[in-house]
VMD Tcl script that builds the backbone (N, CA, C; Angstrom):
set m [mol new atoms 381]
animate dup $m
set s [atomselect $m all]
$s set {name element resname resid chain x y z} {
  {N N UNK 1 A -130.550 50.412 -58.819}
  {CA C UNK 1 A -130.671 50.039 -60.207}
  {C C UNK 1 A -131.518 51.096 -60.922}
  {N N UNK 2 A -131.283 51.028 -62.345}
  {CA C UNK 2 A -132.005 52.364 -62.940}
  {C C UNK 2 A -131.878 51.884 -64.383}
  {N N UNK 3 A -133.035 52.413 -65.051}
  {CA C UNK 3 A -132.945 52.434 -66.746}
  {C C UNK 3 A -132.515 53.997 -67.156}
  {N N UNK 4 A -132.442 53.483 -68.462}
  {CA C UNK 4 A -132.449 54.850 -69.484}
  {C C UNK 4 A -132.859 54.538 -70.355}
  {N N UNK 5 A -133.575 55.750 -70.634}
  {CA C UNK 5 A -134.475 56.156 -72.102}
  {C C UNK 5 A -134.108 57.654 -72.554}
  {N N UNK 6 A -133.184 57.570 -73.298}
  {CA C UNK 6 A -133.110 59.359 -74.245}
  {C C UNK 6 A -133.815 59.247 -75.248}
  {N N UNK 7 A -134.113 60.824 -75.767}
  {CA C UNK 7 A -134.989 60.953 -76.607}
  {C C UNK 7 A -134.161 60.787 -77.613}
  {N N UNK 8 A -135.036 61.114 -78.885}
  {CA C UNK 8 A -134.573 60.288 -79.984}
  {C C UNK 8 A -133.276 61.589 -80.508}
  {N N UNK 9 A -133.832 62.712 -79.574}
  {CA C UNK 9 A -132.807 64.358 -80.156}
  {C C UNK 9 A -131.475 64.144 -79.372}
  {N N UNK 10 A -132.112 63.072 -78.401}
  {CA C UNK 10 A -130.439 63.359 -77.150}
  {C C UNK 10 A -130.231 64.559 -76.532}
  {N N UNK 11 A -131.256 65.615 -76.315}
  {CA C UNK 11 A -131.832 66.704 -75.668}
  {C C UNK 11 A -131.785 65.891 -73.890}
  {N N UNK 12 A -132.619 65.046 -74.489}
  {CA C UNK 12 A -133.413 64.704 -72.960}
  {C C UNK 12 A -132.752 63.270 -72.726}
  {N N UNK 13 A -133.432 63.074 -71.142}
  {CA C UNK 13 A -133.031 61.582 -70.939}
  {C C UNK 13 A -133.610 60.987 -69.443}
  {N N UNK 14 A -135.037 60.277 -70.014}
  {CA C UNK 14 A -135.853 59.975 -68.618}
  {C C UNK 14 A -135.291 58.941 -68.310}
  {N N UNK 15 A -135.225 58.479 -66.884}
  {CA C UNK 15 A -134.412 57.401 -66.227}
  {C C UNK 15 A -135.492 57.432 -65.340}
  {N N UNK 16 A -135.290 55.792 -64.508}
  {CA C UNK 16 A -135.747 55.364 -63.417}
  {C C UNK 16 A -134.836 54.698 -62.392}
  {N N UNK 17 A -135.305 55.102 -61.412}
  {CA C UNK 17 A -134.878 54.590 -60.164}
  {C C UNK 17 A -136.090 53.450 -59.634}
  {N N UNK 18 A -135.266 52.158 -59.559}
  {CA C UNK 18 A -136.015 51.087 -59.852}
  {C C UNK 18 A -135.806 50.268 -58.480}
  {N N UNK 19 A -136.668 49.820 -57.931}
  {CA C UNK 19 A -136.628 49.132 -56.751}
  {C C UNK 19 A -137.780 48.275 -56.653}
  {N N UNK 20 A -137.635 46.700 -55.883}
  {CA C UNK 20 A -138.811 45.759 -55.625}
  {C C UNK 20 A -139.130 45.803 -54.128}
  {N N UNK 21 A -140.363 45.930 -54.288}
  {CA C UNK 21 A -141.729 46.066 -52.900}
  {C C UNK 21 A -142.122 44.512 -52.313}
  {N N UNK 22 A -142.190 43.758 -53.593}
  {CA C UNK 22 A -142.662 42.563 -52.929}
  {C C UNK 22 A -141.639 41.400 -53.996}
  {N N UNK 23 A -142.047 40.733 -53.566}
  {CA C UNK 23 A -141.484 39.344 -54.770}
  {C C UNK 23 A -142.063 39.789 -55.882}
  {N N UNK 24 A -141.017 40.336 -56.701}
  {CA C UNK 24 A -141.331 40.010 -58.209}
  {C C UNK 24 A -142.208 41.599 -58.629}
  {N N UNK 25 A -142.516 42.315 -57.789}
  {CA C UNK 25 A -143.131 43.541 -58.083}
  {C C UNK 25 A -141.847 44.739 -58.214}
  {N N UNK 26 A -141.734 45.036 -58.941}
  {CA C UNK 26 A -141.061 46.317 -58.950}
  {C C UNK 26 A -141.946 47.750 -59.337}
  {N N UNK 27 A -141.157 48.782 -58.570}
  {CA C UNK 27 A -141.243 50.448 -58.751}
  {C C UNK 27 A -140.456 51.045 -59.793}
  {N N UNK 28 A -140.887 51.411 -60.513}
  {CA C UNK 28 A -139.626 52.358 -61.436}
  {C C UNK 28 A -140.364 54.103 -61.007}
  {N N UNK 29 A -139.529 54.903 -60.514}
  {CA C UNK 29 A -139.825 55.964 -60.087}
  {C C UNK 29 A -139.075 56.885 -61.263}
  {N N UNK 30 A -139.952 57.551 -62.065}
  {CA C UNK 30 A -139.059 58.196 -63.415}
  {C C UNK 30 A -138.473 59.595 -62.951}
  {N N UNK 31 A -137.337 60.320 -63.512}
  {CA C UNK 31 A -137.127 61.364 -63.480}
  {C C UNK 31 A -136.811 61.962 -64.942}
  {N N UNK 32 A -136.529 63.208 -65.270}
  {CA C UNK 32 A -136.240 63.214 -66.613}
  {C C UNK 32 A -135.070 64.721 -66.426}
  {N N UNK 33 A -134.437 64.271 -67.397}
  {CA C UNK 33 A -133.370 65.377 -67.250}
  {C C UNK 33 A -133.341 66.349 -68.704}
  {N N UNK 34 A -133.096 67.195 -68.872}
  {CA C UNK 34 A -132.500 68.135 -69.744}
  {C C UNK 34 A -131.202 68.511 -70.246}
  {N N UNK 35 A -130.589 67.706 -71.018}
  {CA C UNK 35 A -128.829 67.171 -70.896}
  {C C UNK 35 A -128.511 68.310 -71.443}
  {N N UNK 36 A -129.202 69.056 -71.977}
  {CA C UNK 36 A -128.665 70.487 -73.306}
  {C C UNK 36 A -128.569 71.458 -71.906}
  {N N UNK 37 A -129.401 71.609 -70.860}
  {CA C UNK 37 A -129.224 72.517 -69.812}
  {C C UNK 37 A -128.598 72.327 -68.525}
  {N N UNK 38 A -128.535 70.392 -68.652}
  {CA C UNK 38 A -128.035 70.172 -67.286}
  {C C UNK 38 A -129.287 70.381 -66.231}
  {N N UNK 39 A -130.246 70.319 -66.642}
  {CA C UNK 39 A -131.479 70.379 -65.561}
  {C C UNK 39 A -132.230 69.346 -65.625}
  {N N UNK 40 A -132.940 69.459 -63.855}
  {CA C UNK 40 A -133.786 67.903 -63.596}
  {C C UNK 40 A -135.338 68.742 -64.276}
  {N N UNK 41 A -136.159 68.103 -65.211}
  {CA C UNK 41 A -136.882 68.563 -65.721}
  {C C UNK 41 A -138.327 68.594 -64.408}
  {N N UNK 42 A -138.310 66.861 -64.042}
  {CA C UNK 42 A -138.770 66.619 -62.953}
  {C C UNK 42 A -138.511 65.300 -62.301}
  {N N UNK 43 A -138.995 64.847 -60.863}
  {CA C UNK 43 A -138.162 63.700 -60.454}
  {C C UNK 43 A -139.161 63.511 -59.565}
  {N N UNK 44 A -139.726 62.282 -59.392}
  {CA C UNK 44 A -140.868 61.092 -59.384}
  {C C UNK 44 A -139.880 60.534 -57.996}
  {N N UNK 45 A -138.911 60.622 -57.889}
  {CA C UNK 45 A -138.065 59.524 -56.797}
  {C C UNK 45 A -138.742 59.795 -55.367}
  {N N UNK 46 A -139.120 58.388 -55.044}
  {CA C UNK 46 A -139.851 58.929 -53.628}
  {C C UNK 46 A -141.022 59.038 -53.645}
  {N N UNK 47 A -142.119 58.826 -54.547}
  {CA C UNK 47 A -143.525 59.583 -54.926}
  {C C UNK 47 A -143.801 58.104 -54.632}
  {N N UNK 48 A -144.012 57.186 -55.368}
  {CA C UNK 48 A -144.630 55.536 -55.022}
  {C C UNK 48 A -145.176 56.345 -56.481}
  {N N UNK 49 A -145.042 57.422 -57.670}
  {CA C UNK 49 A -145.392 57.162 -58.710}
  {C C UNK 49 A -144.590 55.602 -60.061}
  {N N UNK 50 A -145.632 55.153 -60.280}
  {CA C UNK 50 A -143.971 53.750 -61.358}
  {C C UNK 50 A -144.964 54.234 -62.671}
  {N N UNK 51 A -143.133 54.042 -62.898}
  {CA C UNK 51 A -143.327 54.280 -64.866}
  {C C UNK 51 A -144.289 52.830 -65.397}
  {N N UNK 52 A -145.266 52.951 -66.453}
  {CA C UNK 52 A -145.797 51.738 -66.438}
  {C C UNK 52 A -145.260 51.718 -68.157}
  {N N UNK 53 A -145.478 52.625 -68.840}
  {CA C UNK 53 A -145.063 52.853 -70.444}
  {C C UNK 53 A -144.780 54.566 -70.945}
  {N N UNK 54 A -144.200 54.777 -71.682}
  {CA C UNK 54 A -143.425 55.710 -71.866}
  {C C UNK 54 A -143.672 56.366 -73.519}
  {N N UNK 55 A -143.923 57.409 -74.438}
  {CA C UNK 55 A -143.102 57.049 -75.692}
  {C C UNK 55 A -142.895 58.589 -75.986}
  {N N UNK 56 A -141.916 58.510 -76.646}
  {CA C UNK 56 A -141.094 59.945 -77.578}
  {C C UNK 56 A -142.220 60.481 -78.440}
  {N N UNK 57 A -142.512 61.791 -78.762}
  {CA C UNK 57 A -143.270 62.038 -79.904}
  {C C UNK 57 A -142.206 62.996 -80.720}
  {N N UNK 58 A -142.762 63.988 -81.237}
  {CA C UNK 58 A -142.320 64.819 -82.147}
  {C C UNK 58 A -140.198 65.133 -82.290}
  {N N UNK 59 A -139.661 63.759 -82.621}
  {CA C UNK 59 A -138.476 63.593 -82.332}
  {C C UNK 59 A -137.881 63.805 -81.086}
  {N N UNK 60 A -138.643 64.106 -80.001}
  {CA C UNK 60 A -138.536 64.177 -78.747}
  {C C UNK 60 A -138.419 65.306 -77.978}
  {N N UNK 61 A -139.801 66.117 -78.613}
  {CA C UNK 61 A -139.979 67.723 -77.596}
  {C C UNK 61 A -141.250 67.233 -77.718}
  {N N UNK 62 A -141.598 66.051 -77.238}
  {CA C UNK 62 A -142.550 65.700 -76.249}
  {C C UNK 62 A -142.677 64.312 -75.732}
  {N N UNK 63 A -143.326 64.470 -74.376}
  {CA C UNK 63 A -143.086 63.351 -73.793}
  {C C UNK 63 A -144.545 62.532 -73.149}
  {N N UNK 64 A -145.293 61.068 -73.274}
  {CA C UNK 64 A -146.118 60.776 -72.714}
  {C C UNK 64 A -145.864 59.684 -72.165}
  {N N UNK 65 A -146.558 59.951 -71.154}
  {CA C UNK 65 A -145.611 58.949 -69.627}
  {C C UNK 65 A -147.278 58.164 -69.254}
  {N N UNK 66 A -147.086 57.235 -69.107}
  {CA C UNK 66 A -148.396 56.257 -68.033}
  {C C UNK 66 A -148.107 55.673 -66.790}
  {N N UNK 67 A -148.661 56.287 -65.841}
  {CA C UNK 67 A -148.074 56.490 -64.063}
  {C C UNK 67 A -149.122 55.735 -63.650}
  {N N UNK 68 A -148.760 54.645 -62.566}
  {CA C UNK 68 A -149.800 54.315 -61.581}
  {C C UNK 68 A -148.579 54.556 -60.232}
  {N N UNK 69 A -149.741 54.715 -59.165}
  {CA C UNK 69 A -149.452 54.934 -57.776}
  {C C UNK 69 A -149.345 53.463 -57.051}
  {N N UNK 70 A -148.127 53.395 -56.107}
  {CA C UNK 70 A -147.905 52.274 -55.789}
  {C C UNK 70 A -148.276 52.682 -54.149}
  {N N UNK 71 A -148.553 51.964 -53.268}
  {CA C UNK 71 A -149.372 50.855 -52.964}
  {C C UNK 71 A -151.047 51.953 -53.740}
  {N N UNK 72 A -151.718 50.965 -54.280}
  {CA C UNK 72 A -153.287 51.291 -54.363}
  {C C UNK 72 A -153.830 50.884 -55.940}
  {N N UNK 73 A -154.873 50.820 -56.048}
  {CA C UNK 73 A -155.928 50.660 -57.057}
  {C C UNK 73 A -156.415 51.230 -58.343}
  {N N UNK 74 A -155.946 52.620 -58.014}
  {CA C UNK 74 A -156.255 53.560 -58.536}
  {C C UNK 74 A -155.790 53.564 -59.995}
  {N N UNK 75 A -156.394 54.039 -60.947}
  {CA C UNK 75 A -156.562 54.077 -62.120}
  {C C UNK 75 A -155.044 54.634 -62.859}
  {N N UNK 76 A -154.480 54.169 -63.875}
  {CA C UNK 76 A -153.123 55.144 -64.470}
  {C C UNK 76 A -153.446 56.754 -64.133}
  {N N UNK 77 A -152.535 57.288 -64.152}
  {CA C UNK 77 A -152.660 58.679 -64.941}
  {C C UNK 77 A -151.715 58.890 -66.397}
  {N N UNK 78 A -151.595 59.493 -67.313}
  {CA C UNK 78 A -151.262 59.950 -68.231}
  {C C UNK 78 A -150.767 61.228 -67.951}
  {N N UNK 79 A -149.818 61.477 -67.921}
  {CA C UNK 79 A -149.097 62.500 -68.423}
  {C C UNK 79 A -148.247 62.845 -69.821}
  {N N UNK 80 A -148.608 64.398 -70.295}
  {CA C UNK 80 A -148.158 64.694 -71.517}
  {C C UNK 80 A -147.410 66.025 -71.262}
  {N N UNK 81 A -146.129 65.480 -71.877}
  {CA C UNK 81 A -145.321 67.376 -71.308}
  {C C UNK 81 A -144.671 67.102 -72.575}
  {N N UNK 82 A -145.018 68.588 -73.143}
  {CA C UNK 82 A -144.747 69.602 -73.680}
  {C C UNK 82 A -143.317 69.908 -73.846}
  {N N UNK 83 A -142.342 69.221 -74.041}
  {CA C UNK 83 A -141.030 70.113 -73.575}
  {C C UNK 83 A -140.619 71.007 -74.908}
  {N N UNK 84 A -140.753 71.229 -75.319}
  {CA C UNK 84 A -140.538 72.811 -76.156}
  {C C UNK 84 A -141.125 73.905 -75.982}
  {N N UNK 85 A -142.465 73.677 -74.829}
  {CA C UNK 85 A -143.202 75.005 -74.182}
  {C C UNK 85 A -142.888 74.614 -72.888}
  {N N UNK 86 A -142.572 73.596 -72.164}
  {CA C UNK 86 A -142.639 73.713 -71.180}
  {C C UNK 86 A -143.911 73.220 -69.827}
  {N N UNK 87 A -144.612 73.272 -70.943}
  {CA C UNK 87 A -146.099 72.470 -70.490}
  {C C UNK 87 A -146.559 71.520 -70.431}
  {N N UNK 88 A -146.892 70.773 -69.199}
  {CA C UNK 88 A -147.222 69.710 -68.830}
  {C C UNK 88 A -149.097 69.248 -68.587}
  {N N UNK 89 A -149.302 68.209 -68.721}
  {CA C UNK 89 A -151.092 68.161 -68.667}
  {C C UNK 89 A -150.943 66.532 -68.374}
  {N N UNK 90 A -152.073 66.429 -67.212}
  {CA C UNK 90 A -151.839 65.099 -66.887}
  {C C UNK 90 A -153.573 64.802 -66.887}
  {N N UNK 91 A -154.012 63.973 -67.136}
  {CA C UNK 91 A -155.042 62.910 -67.522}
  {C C UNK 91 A -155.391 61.734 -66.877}
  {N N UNK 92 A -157.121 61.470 -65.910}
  {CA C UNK 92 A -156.888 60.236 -65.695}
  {C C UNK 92 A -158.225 58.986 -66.433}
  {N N UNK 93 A -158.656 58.467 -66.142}
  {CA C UNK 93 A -159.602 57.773 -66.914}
  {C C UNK 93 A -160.879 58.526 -66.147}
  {N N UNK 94 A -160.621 58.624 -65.489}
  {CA C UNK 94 A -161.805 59.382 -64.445}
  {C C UNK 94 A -162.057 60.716 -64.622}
  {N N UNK 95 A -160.978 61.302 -65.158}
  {CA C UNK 95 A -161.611 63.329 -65.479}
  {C C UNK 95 A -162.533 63.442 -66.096}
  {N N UNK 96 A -163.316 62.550 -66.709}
  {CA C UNK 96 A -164.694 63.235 -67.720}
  {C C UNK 96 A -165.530 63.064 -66.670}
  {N N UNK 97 A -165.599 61.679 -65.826}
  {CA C UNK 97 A -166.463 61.034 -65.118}
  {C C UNK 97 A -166.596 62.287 -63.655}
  {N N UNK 98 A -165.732 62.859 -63.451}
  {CA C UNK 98 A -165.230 63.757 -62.160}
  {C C UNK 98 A -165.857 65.446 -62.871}
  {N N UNK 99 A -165.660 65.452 -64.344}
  {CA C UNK 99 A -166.624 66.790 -64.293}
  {C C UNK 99 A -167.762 66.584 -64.412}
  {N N UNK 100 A -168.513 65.763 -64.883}
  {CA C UNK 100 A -169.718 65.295 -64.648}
  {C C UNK 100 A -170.212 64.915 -63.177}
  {N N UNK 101 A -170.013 64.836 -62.383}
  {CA C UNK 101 A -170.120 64.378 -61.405}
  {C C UNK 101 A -170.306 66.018 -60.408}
  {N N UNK 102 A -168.946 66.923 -60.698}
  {CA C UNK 102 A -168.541 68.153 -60.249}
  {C C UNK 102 A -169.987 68.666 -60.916}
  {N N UNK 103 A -170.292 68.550 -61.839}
  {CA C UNK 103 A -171.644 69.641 -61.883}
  {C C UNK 103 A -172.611 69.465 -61.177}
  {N N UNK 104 A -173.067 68.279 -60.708}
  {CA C UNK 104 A -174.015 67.695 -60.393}
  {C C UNK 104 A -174.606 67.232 -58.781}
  {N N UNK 105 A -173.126 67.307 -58.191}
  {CA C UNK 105 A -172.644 67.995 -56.098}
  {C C UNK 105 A -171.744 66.754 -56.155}
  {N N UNK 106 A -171.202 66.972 -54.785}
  {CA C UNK 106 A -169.775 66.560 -54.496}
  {C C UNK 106 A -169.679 65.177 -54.856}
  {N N UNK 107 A -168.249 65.346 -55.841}
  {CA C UNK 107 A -167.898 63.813 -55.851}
  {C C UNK 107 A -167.813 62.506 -54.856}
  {N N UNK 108 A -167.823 61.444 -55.154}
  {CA C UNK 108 A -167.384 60.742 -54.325}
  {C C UNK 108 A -166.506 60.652 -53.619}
  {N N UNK 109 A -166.071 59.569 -52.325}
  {CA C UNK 109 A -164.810 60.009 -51.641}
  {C C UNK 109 A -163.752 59.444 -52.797}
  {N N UNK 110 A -163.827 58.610 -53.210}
  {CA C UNK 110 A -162.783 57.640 -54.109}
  {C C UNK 110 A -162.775 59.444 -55.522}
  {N N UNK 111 A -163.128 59.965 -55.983}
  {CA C UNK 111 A -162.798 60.478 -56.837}
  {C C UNK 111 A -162.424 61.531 -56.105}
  {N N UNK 112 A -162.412 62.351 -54.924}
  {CA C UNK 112 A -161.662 63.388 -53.964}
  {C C UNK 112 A -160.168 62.676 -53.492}
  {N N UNK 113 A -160.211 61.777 -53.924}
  {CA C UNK 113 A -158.964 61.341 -53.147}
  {C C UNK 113 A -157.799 61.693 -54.338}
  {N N UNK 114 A -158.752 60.751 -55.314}
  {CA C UNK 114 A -157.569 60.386 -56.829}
  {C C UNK 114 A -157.556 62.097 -57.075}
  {N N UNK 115 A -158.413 62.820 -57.440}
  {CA C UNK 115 A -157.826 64.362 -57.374}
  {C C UNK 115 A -156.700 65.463 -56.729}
  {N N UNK 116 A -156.935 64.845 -55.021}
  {CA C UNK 116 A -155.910 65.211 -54.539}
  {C C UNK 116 A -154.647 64.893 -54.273}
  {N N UNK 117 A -154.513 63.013 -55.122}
  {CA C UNK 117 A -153.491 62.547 -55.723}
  {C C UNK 117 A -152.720 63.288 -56.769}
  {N N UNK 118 A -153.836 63.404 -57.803}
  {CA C UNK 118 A -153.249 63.777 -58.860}
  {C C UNK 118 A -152.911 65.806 -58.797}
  {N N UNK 119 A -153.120 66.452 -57.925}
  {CA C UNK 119 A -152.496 67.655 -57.680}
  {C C UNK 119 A -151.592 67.646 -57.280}
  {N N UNK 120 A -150.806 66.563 -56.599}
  {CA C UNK 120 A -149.653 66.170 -56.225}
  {C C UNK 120 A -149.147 65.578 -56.803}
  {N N UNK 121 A -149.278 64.772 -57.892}
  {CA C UNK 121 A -148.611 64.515 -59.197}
  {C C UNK 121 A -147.961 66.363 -59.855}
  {N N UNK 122 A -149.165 66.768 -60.041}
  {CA C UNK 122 A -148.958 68.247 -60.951}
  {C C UNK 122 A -147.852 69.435 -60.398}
  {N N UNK 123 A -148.083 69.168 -58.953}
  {CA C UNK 123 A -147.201 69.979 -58.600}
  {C C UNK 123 A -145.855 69.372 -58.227}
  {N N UNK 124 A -145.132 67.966 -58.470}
  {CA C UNK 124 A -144.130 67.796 -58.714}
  {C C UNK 124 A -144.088 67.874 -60.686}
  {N N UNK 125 A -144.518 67.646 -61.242}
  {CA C UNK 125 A -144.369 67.999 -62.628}
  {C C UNK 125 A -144.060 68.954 -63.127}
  {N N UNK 126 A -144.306 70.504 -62.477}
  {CA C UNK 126 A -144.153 71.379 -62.960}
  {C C UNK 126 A -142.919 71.973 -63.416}
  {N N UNK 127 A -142.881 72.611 -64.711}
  {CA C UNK 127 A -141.620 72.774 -65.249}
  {C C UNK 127 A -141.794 74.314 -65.932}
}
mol reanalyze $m
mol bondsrecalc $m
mol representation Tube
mol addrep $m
């Protein structure tokens, strides 16, 4: 099973691949395509990343996505891509708290973890 969401240009068109874990819990694993090029922009399938909310900005050469990691605790991330440069930037509630912390000696284990989560978010994102 799967949704669709195109942008409002019909350029693009993020979809999920949607599957349930437990009673009543579902995964939506997003991918997003590039229909003007025929390219996977990027693809979430397989990650345990789920779409939680989504929205179009600038008629749709840009995109902000709200990701949590399935099984775990851990805080959303935010992602914001750029698609008319190409640039992607992902965000979690914890990055201010994590450079503050980074100045000051090693983070905690819980904020080394969500980091090396979220580099693995970034490096499937990349576009």
């Amino acid at each position: 099973m799967h949704n669709e969401y195109p942008s409002p240009d019909g350029r693009f068109l993020l979809q999920t691949s949607n599957y349930e874990v437990r009673m009543s819990h579902w995964i939506e694993e997003p991918y997003l395509q590039d229909l003007s090029k025929d390219e996977t922009v990027f693809d979430l399938v397989g990650s345990g990343w789920s779409l939680y909310r989504y929205h179009w900005g600038g008629g749709g050469q840009s995109l902000l996505l709200e990701l949590r990691r399935y099984p775990g605790r851990d805080p959303s991330v935010i992602v914001l891509a750029d698609l008319a440069s190409g640039r992607v930037r992902t965000m979690t509630d914890k990055d201010e708290l994590f450079e503050r912390t980074k100045a000051s000696g090693p983070p905690p284990e819980f904020l080394s973890r969500e980091e090396r989560e979220l580099g693995r978010l970034r490096s499937l994102l990349h576009y």
